[in-house]
N, CA, C and O atoms as a CHARMM CRD file, in Angstrom:
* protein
*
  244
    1    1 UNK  N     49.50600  25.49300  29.68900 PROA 1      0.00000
    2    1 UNK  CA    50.59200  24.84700  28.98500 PROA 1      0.00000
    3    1 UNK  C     51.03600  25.70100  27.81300 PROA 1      0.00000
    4    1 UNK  O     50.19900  26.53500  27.46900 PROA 1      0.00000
    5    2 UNK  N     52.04900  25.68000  27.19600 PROA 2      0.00000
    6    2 UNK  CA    53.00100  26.16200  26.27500 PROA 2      0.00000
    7    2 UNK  C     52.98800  25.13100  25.05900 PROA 2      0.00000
    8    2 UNK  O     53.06400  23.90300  25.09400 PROA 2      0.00000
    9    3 UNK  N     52.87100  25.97000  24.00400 PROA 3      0.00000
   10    3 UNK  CA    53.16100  25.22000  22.58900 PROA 3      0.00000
   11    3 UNK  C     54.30100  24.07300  22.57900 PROA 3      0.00000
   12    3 UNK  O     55.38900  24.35700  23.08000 PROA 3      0.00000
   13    4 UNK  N     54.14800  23.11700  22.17000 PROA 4      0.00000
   14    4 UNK  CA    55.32300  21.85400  22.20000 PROA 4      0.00000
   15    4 UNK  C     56.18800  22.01900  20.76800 PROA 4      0.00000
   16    4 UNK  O     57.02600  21.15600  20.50700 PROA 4      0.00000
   17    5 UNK  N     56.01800  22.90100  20.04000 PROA 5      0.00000
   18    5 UNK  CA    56.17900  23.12300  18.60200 PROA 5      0.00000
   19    5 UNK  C     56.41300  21.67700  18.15300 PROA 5      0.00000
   20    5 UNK  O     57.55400  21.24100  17.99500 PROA 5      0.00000
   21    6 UNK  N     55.38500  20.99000  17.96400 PROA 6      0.00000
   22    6 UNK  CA    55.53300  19.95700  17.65700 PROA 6      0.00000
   23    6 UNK  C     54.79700  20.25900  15.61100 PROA 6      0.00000
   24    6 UNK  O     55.16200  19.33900  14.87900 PROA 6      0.00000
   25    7 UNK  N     54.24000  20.96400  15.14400 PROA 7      0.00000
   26    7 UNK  CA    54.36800  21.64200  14.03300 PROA 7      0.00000
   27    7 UNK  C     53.31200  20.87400  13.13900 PROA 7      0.00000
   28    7 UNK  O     53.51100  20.67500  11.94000 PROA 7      0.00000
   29    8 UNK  N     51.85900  20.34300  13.99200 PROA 8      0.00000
   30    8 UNK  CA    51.42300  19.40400  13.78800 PROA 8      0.00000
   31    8 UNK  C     50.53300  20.31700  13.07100 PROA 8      0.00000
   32    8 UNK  O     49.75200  19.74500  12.31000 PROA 8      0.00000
   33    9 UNK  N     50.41600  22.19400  13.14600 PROA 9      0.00000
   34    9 UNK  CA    49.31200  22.59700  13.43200 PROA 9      0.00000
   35    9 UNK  C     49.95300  23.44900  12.13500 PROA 9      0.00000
   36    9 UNK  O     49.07700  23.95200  11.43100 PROA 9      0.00000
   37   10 UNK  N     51.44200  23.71700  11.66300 PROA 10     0.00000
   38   10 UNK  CA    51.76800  24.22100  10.35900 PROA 10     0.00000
   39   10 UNK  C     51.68500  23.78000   9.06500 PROA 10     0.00000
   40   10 UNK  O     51.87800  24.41300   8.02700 PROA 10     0.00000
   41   11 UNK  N     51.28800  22.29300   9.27100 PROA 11     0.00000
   42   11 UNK  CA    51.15900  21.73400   7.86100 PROA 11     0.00000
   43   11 UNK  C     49.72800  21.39100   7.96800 PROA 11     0.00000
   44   11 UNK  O     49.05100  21.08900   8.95100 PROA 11     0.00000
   45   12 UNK  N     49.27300  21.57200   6.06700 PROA 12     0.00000
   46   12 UNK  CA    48.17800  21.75200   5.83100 PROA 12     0.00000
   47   12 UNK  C     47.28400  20.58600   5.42500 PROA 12     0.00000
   48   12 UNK  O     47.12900  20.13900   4.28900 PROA 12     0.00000
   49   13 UNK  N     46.80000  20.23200   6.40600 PROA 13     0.00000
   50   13 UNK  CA    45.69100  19.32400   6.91200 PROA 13     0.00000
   51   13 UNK  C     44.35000  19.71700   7.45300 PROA 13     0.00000
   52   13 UNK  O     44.33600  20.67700   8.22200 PROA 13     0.00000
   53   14 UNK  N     43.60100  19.32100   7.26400 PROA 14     0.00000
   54   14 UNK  CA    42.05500  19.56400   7.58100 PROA 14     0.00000
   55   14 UNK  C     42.02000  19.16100   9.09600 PROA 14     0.00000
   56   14 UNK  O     41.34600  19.89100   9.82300 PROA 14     0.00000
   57   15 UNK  N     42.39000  18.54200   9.42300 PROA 15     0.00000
   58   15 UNK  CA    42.63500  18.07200  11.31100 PROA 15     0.00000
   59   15 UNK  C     43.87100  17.61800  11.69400 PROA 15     0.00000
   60   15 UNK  O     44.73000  17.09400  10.98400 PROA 15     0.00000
   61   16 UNK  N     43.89400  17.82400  12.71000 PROA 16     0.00000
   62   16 UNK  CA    45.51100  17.95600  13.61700 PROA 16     0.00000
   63   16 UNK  C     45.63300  17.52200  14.92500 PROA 16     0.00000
   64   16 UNK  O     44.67700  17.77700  15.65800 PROA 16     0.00000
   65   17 UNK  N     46.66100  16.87300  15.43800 PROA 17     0.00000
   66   17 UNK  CA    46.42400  16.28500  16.58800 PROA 17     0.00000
   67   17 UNK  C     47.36300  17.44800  17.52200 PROA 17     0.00000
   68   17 UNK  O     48.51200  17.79300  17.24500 PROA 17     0.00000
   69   18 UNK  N     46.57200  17.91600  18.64100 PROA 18     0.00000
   70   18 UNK  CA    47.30400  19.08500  19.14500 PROA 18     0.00000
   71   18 UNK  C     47.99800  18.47800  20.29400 PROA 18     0.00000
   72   18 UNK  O     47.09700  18.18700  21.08100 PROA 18     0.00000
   73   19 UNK  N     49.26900  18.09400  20.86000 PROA 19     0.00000
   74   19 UNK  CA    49.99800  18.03500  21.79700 PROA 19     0.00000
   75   19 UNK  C     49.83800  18.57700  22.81000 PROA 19     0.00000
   76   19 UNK  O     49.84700  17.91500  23.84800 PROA 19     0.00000
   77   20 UNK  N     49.62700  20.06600  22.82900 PROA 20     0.00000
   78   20 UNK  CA    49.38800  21.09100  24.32900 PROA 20     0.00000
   79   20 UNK  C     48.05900  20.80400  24.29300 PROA 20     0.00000
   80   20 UNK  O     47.80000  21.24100  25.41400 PROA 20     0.00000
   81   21 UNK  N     47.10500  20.44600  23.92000 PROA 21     0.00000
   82   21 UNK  CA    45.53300  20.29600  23.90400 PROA 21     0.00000
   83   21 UNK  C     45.23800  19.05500  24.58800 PROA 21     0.00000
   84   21 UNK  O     44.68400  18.84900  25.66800 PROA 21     0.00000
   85   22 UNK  N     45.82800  18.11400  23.54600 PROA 22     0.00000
   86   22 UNK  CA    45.58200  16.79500  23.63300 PROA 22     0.00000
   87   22 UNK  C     44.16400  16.42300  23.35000 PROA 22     0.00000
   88   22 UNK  O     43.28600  16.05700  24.13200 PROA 22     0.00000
   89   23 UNK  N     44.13600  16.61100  21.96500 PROA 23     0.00000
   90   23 UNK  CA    42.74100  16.71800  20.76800 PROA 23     0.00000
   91   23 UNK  C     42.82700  17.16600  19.46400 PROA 23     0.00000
   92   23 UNK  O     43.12300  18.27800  19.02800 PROA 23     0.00000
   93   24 UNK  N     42.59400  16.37300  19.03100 PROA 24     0.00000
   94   24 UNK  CA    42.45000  16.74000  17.59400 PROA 24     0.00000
   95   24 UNK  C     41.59200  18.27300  17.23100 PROA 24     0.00000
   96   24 UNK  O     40.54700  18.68400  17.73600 PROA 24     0.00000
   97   25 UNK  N     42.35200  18.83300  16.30300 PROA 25     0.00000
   98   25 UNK  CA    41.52800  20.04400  16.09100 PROA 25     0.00000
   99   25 UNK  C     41.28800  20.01800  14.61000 PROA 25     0.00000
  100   25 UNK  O     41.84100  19.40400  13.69700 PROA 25     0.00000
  101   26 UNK  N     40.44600  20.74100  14.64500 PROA 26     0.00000
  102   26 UNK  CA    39.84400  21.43200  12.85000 PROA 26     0.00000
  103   26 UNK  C     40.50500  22.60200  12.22400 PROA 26     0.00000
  104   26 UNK  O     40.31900  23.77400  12.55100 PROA 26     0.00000
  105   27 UNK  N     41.03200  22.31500  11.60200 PROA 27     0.00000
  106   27 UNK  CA    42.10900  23.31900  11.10800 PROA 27     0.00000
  107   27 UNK  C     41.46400  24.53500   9.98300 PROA 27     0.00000
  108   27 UNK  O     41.24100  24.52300   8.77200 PROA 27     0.00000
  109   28 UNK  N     41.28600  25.67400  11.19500 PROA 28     0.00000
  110   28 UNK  CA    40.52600  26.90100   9.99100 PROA 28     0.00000
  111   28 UNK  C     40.98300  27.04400   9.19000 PROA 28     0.00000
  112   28 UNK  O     40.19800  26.94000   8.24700 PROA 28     0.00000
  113   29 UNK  N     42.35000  27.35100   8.76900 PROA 29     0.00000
  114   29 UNK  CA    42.96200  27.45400   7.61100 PROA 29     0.00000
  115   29 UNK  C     43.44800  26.53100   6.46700 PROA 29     0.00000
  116   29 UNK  O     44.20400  26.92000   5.57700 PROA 29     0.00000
  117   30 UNK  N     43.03600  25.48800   6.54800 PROA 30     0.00000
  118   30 UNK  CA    42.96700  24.67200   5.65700 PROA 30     0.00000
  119   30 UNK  C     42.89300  25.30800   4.11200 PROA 30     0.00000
  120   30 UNK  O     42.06300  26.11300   3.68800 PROA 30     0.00000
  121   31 UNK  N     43.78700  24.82500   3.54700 PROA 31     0.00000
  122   31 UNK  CA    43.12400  25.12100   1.89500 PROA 31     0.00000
  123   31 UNK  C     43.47900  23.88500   1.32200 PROA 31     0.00000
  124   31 UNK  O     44.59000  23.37600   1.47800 PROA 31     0.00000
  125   32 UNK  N     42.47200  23.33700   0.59400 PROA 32     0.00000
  126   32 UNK  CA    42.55300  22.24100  -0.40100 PROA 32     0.00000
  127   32 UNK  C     42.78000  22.65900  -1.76800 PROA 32     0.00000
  128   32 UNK  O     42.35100  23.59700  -2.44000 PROA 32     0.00000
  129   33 UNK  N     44.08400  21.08900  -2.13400 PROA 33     0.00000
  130   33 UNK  CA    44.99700  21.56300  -3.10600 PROA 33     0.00000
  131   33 UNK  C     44.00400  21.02300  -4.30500 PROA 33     0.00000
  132   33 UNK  O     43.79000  19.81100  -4.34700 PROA 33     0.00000
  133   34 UNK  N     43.46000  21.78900  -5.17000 PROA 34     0.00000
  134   34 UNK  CA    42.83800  20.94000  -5.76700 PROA 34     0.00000
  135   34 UNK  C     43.30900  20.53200  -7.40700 PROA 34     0.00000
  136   34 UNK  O     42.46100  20.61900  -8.29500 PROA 34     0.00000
  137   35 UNK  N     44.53400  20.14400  -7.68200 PROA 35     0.00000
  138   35 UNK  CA    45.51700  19.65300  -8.36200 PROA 35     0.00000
  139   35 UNK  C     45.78500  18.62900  -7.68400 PROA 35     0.00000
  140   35 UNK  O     45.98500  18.54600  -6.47200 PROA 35     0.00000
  141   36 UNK  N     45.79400  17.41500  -8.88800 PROA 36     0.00000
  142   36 UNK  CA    46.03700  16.19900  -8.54300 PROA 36     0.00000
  143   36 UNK  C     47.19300  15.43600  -9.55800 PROA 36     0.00000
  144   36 UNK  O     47.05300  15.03400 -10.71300 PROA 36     0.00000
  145   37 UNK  N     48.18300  15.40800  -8.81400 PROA 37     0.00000
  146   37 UNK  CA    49.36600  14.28800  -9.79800 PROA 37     0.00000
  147   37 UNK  C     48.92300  13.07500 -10.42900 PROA 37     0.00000
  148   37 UNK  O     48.32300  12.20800  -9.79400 PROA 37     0.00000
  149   38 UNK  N     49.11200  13.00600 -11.29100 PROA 38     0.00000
  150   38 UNK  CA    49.35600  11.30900 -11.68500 PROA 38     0.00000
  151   38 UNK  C     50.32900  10.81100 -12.57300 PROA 38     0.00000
  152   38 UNK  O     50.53700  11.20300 -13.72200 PROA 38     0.00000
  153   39 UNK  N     50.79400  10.09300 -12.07800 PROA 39     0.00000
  154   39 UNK  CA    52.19900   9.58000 -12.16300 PROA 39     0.00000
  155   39 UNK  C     51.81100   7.92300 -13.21900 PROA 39     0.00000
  156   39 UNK  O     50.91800   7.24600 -12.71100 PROA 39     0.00000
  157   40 UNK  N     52.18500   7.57300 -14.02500 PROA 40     0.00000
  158   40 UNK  CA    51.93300   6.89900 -14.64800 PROA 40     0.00000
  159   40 UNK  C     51.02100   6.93400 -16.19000 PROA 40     0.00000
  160   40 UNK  O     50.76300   8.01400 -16.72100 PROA 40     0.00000
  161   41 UNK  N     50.68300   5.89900 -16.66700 PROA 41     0.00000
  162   41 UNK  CA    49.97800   6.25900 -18.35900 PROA 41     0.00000
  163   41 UNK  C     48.44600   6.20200 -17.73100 PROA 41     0.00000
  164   41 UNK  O     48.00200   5.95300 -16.61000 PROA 41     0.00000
  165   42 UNK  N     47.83500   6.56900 -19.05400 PROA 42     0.00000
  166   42 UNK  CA    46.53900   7.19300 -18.94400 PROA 42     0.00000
  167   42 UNK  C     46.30600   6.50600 -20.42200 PROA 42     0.00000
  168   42 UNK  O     47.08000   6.59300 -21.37500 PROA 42     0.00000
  169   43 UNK  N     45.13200   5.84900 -20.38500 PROA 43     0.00000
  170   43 UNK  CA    44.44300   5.35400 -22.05500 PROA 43     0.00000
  171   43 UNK  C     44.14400   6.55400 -22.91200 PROA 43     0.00000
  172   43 UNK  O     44.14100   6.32400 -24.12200 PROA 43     0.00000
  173   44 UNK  N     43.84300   8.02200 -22.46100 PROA 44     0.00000
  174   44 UNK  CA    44.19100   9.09800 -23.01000 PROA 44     0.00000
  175   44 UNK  C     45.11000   9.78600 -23.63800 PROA 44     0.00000
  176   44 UNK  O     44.92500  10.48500 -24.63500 PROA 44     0.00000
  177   45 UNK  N     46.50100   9.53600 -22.86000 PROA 45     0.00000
  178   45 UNK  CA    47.94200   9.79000 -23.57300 PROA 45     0.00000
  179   45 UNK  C     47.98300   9.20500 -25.10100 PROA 45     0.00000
  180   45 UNK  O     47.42300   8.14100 -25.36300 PROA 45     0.00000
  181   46 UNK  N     48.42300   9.68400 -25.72500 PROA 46     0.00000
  182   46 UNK  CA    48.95500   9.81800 -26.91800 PROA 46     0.00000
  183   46 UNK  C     49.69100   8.27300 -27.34000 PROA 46     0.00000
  184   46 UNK  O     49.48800   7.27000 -28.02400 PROA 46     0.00000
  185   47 UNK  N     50.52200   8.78600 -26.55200 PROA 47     0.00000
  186   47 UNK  CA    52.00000   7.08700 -26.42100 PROA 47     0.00000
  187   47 UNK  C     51.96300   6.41000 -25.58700 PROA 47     0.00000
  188   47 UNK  O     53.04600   5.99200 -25.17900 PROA 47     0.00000
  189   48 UNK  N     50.79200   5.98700 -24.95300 PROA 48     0.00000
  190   48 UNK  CA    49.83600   5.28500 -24.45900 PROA 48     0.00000
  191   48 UNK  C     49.99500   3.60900 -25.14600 PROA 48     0.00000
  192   48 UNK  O     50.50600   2.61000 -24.63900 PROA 48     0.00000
  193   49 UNK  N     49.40700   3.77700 -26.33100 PROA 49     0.00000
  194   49 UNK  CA    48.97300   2.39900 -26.78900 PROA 49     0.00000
  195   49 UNK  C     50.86200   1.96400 -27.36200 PROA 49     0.00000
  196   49 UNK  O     51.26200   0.80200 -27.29100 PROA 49     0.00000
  197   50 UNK  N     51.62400   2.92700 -27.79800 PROA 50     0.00000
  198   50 UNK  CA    52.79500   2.49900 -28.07400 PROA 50     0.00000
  199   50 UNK  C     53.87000   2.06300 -26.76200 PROA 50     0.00000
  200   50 UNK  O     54.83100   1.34900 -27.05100 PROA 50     0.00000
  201   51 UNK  N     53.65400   2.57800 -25.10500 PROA 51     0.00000
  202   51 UNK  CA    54.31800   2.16100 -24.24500 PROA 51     0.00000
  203   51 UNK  C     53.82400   0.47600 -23.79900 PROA 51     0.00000
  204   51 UNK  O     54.47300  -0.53200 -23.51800 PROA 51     0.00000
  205   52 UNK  N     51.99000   0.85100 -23.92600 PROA 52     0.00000
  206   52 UNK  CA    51.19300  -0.48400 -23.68800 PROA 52     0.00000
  207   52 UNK  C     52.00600  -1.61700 -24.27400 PROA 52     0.00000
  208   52 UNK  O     52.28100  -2.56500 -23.53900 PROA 52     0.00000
  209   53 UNK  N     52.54700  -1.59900 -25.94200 PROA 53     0.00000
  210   53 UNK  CA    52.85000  -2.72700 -26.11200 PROA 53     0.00000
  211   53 UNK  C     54.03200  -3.24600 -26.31500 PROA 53     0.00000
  212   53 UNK  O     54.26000  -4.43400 -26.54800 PROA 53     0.00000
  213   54 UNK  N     55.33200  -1.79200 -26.17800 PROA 54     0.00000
  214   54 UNK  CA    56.30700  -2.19200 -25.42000 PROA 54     0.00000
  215   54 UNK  C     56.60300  -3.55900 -23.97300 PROA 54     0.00000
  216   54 UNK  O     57.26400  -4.58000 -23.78500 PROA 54     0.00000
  217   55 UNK  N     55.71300  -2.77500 -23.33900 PROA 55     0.00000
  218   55 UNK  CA    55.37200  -3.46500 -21.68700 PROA 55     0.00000
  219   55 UNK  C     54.97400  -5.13000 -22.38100 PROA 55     0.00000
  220   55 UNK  O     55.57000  -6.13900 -22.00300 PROA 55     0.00000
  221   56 UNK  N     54.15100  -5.14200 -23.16600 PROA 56     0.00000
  222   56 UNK  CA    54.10500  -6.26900 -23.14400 PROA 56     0.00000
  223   56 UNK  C     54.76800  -6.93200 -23.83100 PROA 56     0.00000
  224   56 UNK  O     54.73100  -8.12700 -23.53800 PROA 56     0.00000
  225   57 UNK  N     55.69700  -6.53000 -25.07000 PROA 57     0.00000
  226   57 UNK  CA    56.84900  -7.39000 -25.85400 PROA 57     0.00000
  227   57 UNK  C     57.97100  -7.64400 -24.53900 PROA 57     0.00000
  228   57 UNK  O     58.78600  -8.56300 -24.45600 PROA 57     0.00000
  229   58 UNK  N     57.76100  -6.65100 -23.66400 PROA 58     0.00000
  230   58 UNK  CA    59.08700  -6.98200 -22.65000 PROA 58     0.00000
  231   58 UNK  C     58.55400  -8.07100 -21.82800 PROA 58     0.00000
  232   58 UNK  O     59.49300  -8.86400 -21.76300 PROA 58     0.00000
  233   59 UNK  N     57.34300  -8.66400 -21.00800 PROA 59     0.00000
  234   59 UNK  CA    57.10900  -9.13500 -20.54900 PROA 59     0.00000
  235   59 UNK  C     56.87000 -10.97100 -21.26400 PROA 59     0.00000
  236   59 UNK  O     57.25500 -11.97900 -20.67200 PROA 59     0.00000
  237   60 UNK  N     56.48800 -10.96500 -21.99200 PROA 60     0.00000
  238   60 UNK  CA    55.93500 -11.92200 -22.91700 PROA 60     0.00000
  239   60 UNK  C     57.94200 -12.48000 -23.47600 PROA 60     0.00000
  240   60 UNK  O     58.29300 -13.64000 -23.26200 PROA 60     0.00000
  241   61 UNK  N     58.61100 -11.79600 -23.91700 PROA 61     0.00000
  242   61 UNK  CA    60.08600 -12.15700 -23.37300 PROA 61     0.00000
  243   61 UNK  C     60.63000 -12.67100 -22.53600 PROA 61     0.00000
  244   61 UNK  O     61.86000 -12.70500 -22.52800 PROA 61     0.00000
């Protein structure tokens, strides 16, 4: 069989479901991103305790 370019096998994932195989594979090239987003406040931030009680004068409104 022939590649389905189904492109399961270009994005970077640790396992992959192969179409021409029909099996999951282990992806040698894997690299883990090891940067992590976070989207939202943190009790660490700074303007933290000043958004905290925004949120709650708006809510308590």
């Amino acid at each position: 069989m022939s590649c389905m370019h189904c492109e399961n096998c270009k994005q970077n994932t640790a396992t992959y479901f192969c179409l021409e195989k029909n099996e999951i594979v282990i992806n040698e090239n894997y690299v883990h991103n090891s940067e992590k987003s976070r989207s939202g406040w943190k009790k660490g931030d700074p303007d933290y305790e000043i958004h905290r009680r925004k949120t709650r004068k708006e809510v308590e409104v």
